[in-house]
N, C-alpha and C positions, 0 to 999 in steps of 0.2 A: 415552364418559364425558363428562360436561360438567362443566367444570370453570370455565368464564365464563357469564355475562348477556350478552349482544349488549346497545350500549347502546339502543337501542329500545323492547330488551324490559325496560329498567331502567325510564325514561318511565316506559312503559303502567304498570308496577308501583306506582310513586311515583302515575301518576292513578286507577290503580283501588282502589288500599286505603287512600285516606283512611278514617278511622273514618266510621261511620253514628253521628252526634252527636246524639239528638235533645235537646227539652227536659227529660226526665226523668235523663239521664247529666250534662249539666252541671249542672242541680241539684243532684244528689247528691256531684257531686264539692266543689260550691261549701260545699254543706252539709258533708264531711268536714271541710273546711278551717276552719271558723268552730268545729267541736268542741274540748273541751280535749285538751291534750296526753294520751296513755296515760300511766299509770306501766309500769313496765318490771318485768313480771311473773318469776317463776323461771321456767327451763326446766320444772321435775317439773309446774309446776300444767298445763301444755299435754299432760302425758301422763295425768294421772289417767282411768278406768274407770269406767262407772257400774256401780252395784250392783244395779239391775234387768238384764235381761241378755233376757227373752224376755215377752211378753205373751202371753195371748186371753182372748176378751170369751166367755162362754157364750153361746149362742144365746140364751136367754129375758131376758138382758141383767141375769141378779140376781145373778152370778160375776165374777172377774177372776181367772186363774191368771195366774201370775207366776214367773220364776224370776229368783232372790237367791241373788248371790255372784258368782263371778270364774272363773277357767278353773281353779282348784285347789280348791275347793269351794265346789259349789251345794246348793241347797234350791227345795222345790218349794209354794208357798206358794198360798192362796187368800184374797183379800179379795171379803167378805160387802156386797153393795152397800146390802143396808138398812140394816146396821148399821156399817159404817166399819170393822168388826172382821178384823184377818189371821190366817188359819190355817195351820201349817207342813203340810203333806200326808207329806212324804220328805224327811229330813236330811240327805241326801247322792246324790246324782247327779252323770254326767259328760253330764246332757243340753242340747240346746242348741235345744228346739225343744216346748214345749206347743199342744194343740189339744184343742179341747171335741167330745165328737161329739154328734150332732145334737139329742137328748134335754137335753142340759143336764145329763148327769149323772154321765156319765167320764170323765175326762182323759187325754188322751195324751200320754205324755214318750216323746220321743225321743232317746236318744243313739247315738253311735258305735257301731254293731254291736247296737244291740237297742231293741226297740220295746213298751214296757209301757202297763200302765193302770190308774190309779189311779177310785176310788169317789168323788166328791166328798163323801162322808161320812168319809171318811179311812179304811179298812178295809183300807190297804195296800195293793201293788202286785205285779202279776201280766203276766206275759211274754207278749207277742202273738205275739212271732217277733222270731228272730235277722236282724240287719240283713246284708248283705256277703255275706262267703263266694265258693263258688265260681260261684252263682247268681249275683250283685251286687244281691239282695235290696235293695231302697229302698220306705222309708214316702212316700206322694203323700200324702194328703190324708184326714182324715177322711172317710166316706162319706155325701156330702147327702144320704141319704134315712132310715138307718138309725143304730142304735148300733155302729159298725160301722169298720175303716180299711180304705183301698186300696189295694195292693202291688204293685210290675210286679217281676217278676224273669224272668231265664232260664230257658229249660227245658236239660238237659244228655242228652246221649246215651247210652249206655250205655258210653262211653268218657269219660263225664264232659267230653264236649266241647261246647259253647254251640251247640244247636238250634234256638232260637223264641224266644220271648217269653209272660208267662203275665203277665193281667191277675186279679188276687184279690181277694175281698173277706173281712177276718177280724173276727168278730163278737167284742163284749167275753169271750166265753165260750171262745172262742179257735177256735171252730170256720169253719172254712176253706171258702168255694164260688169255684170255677173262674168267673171269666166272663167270657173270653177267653185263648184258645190260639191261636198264629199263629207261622209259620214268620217273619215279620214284625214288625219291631220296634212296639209301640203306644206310641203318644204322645198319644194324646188318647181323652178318654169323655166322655158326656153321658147323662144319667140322665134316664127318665120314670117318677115315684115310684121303685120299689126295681128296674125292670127296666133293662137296659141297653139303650139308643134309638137311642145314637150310638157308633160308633168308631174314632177316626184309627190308617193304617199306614202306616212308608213304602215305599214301593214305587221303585224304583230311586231318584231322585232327590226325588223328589215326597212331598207327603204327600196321602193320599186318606183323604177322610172318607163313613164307609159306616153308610146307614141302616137298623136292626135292626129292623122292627116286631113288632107284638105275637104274630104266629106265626113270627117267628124267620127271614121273609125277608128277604133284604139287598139292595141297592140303592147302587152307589156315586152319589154326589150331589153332590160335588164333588172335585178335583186342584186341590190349591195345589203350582206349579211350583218348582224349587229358587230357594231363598229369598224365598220367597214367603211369607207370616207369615201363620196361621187355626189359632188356638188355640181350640179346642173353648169354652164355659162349660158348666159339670159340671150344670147342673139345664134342663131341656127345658123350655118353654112350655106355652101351651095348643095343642092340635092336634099335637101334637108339634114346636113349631116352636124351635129350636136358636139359639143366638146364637155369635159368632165373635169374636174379638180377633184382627181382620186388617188386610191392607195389598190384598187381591183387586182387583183393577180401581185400585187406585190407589197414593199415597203413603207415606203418614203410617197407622199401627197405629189402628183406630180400631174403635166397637162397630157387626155387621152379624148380621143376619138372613139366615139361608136358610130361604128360599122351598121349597115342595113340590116345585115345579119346576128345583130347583137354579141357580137366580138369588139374587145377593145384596141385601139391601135393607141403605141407610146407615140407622144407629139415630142415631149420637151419633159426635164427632171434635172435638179441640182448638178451641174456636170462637176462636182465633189463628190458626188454619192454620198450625201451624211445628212441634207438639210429636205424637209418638207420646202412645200410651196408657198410661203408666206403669204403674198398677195400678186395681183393680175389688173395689171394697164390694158385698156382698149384701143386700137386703132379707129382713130376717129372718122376717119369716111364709110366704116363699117360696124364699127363694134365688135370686130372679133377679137380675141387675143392678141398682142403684141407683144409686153414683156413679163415675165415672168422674175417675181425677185427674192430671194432666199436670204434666213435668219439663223446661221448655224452657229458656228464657231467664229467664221467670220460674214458679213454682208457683201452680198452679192446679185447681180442681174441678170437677165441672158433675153435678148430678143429672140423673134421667131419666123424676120426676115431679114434682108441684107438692108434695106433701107433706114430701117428702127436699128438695126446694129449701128452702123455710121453714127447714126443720132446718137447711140448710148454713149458710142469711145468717145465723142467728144465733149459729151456730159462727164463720161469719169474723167477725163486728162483734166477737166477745170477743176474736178471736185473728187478729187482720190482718194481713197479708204474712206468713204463715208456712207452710212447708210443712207439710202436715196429711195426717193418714192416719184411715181410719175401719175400725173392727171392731166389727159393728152386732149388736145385741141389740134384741131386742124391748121394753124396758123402758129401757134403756140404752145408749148408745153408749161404745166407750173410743175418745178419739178423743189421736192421738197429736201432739207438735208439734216441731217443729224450726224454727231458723235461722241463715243466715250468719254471724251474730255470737255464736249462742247456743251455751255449751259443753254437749252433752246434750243428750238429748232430755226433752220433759215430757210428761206424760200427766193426762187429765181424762178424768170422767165428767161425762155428756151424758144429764140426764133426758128423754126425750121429752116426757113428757108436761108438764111444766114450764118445759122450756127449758132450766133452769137447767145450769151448769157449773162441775165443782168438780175442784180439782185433785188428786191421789192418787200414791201411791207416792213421795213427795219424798224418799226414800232418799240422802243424799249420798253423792258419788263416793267411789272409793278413790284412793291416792295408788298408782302401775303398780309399786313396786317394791317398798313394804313394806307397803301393804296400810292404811295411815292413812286413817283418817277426810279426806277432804278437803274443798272447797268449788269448785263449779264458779265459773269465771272471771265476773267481773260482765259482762254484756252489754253493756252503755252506756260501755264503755271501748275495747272491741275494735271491730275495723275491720270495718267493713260491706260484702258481697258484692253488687256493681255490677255487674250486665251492661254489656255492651260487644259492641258489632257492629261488623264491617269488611266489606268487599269487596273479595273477593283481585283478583289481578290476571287472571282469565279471566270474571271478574262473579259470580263466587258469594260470595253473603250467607251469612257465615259467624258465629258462636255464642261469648261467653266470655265470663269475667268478672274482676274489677278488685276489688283491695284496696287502700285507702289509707291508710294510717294517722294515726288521726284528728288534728285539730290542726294538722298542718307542709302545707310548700310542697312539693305535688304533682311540683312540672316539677322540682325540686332533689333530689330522692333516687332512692338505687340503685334498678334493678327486678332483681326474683327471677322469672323466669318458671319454672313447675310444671306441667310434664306430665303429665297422666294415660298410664297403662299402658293394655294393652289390644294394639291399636289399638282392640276394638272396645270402649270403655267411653263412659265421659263424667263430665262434673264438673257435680254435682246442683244447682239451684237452691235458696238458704236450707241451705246446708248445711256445718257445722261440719266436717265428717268428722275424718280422724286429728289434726287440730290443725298438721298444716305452714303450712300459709296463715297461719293464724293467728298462728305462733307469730314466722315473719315479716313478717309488720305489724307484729308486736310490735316488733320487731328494729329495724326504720324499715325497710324493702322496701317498696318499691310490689309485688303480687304478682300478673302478672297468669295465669289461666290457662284458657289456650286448647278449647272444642271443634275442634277441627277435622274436617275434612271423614276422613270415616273412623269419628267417633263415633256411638255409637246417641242415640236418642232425637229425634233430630231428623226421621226417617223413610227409607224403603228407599233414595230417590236421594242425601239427605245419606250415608247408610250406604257407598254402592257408588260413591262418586263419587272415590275415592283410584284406583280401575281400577289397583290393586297397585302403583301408583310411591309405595313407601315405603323409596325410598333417598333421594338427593339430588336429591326430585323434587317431586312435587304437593305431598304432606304437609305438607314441609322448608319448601315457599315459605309455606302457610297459616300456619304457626305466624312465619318471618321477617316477612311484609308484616302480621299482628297485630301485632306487637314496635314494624312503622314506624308505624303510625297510631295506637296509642299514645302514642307521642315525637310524630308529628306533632300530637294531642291536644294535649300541652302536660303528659303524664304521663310524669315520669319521666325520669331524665339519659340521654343516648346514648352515655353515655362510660363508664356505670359499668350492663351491663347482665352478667346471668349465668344458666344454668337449670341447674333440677334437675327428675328425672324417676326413674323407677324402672319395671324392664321396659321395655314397650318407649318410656314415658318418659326410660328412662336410654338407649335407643339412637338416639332425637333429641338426648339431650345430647350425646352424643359425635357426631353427624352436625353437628351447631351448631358446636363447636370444631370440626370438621375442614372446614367447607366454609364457615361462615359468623361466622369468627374477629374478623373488624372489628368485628362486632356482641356476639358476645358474648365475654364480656373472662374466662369460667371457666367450672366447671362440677361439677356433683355427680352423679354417677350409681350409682343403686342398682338390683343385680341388672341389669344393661345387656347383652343380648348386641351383642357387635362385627360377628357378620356377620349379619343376618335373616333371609337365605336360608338360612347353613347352621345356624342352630338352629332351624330350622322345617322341614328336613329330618332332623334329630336328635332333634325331638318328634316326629314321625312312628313310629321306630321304640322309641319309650318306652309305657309306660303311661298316658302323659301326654296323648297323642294320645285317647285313650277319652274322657278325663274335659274337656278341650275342647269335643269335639263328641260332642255327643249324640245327632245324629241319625244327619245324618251321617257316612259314614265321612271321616276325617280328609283324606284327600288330596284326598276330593273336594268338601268343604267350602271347603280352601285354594284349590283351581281355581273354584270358582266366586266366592269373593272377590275372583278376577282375580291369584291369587298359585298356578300351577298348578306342584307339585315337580316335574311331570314334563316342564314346558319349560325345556328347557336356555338357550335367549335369554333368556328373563326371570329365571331364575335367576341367569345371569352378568351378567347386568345386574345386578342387584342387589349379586353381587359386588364386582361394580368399584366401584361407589359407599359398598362398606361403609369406617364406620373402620380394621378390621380391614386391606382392603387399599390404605389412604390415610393409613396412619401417621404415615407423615413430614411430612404436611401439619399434624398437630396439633402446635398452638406454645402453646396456653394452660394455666395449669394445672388440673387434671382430680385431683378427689377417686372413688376406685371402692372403693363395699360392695358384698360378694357374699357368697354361703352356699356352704358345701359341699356341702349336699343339697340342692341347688336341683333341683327337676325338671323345669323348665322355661327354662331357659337353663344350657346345661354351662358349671362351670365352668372346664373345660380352654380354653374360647375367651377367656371372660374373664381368665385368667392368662396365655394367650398374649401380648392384646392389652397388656398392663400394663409385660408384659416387655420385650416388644420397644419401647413408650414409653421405659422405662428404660433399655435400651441404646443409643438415641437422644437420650439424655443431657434428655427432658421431664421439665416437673415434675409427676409423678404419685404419690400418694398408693393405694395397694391397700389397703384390711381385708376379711378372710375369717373368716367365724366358721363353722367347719368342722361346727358341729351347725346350719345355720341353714338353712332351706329356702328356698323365693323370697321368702316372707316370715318374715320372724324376730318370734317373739311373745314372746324374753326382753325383759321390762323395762329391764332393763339396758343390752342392745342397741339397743332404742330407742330408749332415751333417748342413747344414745353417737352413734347417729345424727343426732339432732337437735343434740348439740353440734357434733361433726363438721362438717355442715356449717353452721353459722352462724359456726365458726370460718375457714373455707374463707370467705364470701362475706365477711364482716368480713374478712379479709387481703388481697384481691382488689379487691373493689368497696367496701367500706367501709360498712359499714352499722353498727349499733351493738357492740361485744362480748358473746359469751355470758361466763356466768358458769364460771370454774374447774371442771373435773370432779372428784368426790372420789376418794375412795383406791380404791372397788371399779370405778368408771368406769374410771380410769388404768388399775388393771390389765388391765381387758378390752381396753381401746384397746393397749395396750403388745402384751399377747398376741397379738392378731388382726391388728396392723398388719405386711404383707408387703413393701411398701414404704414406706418414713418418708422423710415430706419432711418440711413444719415443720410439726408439728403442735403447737399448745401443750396439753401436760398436766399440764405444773406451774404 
């Protein structure tokens, strides 16, 4: 167990993670500082919902399906691009997913357990097939060639036991053709017009992609090794030639070519060299690739002809530093926008043939708890999302970003550090998401928060570079030596520093307080488990474990992440380093939300760990909202959360007060709270 730094290895730490400052980070921060002050928003306007909720562009680009409303009732709507005019289709659905198939002329709603299709003439809606079950039926994708969707499900035994895998295709008329059976899970297809060309299985660890030609010989053509990234694209070339979203022979997720020969050729890859492939627009007269758009440090696109370029400059000139998404119609483009600062996303149509750019669906937000008309937060007030680079202390250029809130003295106020969950996720460039950041800036927080080595997007070696030391190890030190070249920066007091996280966010909080208490002076953790070994041997034997890993089976995914449950040294390692068995070392005080039906972190560990704080006479705060799963989508909840802690980091570290919770807030806090320390709710 390590429990000190040799001072040596302090040094090298203090010289290797100075921040990477170029001129573009001091700018920006000079530029915060010269903005006016924010006004100091409510907490509810940082929770409200938009009221669009799912988009797709029809192929011939003269549609836009849409769904309107909130998780308690939707509507399935159609705006008429010649005319500006919207059409209700279905007044009520629990779906959470439209798609046009290929025709441009039926829609697919997808919800929970069932997959229908609507007329875009409005003639009502008609069941393609039950979702779930004991098959785990799943809708993929409309089918690129026909009017048509594609379904992978189980085949079951005549003991109703899970046998193979069955790739489908079901036509609007509801009628069903097989086209693919495999004792082998499939994961990937590629289509040459209406026949099947290409199709990925796994095979022990591997995925092997096998070529169909047109009398139905096959040919495996390539093995992508475990973890190794070569996602099929669903429409085949000319000659039959296949494209791939992989990482084969190298880095970084990026677009390639197989060759007849089973050689790969580079198409297209982040022209920064730092970002995987984020997501892939299609050219709508064909369906093959056109743009290709990247979530690094900062957001980015790159077309893959001169024609789709044209198109994009004059998408960005309208719409500059912003992250953009494209769903491409032959007439139309819906092209989607987000930013840092922006609450919500906007959406615009993109005349091709014109240029022109106009924007649509301005539906204003709801307010998350009673469902009020709201107004999304003004842009030009909220604090702007600054990348930020360091260099840990073993030389790895590491990824994140910096909120300042605009107006005040950078080096003089608290910092909120916010961990993404995961491990393996990341925090998106230009991107507003649940409103925490935000809502601490709001607050006065400097906010910064961390990729670290462990998250996706930045490519396979960033990904696999943690080599499983996510106790009081690799991880622990990326996200400490970011915190010092920050404060080295001249960002933010070193006296008044605290994080929050949630998952396994909330299990770097409690590793911070427990191993690296000088630094930070509190802490918020939501849904946290205390040991990561043992609730990663606990998802294991859940259902929890399936829906994780898709390909893989679960233990063997964990082992090749460098986290194997079946080595006992690296397990107890982990152990030893968890909060759970370093209790007594935590001395700060520590806010803990958790759900009762959590499924993914028990929480019989999290009440352990709570307990036995309180019997150690720490100041620790418990709320349990015992219908709440790892994420809680009461309103109410969240919003209590969000008081919660800003109350926590205002008591601690000082940053400004939230505002009083009302009477239905109080209650739920009053109810839920397991341990009461000071919490103000009066």
């Amino acid at each position: 167990m390590i429990t000190f730094r040799p001072w040596l290895g302090a040094l090298l730490a203090l010289a290797f993670s100075m921040p990477i400052l170029g001129n573009d980070f001091r700018r920006d921060v000079r530029a915060e500082a010269a903005r006016p002050v924010a006004p100091r928003y409510p907490r509810e306007a940082f929770l409200q919902t938009p009221s669009i909720v799912a988009t797709a562009m029809a192929p011939d680009g003269g549609s836009v399906a849409f769904l309107r409303g909130d998780d308690v009732a939707r509507s399935v709507w159609i705006l008429d691009v010649a005319t500006g005019r919207e059409r209700m289709l279905l007044a009520h659905t629990e779906a959470t997913r439209v798609a046009w198939t290929r025709d441009s002329r039926w829609l697919v709603v997808a919800a929970p357990g069932r997959l229908s299709v609507l007329s875009a003439l409005g003639q009502g809606a008609r069941v393609l097939a039950l979702l779930g079950g004991p098959e785990a039926r799943e809708f993929l994708d409309p089918d690129p060639s026909r009017a048509a969707v594609l379904v992978r499900e189980r085949t079951l035994d005549s003991l109703g036991r899970p046998a193979g895998w069955r790739l489908s295709r079901i036509d609007v008329s509801g009628a069903s053709t097989v086209l693919e059976e495999s004792p082998r899970r499939i994961v990937g297809y590629a289509f040459a017009g209406e026949r099947l060309a290409y199709v990925q299985h796994m095979r022990d660890t591997s995925i092997v992609t096998t070529r169909i030609d047109a009398s139905g010989r096959r040919t495996d053509v390539l093995r992508c090794e475990v973890l190794r990234r070569c996602t099929l694209w669903p429409v085949v070339g000319e000659g039959d030639r296949v494209y791939l979203l992989g990482d084969v022979g190298g880095d970084l997720r990026r677009l390639q070519r197989l060759r007849a020969d089973g050689t790969l050729q580079e198409i297209a890859a982040d022209p920064d060299g730092q970002a995987d492939v984020d997501d892939v627009s299609a050219r709508p007269e064909d369906g093959l690739p056109a743009i290709l758009t990247f979530r690094g440090a900062v957001a980015s696109s790159t077309a893959l002809d001169e024609v789709t370029a044209e198109r994009l400059r004059t998408i960005e000139r309208a719409l500059p530093r912003r992250a953009l998404s494209f769903d491409t119609g032959r007439s139309h483009w819906l092209v989607g926008e987000r930013g840092g600062a922006m609450q919500g996303a906007r959406y615009h149509l993109f005349d091709t043939a014109t240029g022109r750019l106009t924007e649509i669906l301005m539906d204003a937000p709801r307010h998350a708890r009673d469902g009020r008309p709201g107004r999304w937060l003004p842009e030009h007030t909220m604090a702007r999302q600054l990348p930020f680079e360091w260099t840990a202390s073993d030389g790895m250029r590491l990824h994140g970003f910096v909120r300042i809130p605009p107006g005040e003295d950078a080096s003089r106020l608290p910092v909120a550090v916010l961990v993404h969950g995961g491990p393996w996720n990341h925090v998106d460039p230009d991107e507003f998401g649940a409103g925490y950041s935000a809502f601490l800036a709001n607050r006065g927080y400097v906010v910064f928060e961390p990729n670290f080595r462990g998250s996706t997007g930045f490519g396979r070696d960033y990904l696999l570079a943690p080599r499983g030391d996510f106790g009081n190890g690799r991880v622990q030190r990326d996200i400490e030596e970011g915190v010092h070249a920050l404060l080295d920066a001249g960002i933010g007091d070193a006296d008044r520093v605290a994080m929050v996280g949630a998952s396994f966010g909330g299990y770097t909080t409690l590793l911070a307080l427990t191993w690296q208490s000088d630094l930070f002076k509190a802490g918020v953790a939501f849904v946290p488990p205390a040991d990561f070994a043992w609730d990663l041997t606990w998802i294991g034997r859940t259902p929890e474990a399936n829906r994780l890993s898709r390909e893989l089976p679960y233990e063997r995914w964990m082992a090749a992440m460098s986290l194997d449950l079946a080595d006992p040294v690296a397990m107890q390692r982990l152990h030893a380093q968890s909060p759970l068995s370093n209790a007594s070392r935590m001395r700060r005080p520590l806010l803990v939300i958790a759900g009762g039906r959590d499924q993914r972190v028990a929480l019989r560990g999290v009440l352990g760990y709570a307990a036995n704080l309180h019997l150690l006479g720490r100041d620790v705060t418990l709320v349990v909202d015992p219908d709440a799963g790892h994420v809680n989508e009461r309103a109410v909840a969240r919003e209590a959360g969000f008081y919660l802690m800003a109350d926590m980091l205002h008591r601690h570290i000082g940053g400004r007060a939230d505002d009083a919770p009302d009477a239905e807030m109080t209650a739920y806090i009053e109810k839920n709270t397991a341990l009461p320390q000071a919490i103000a709710t009066k």
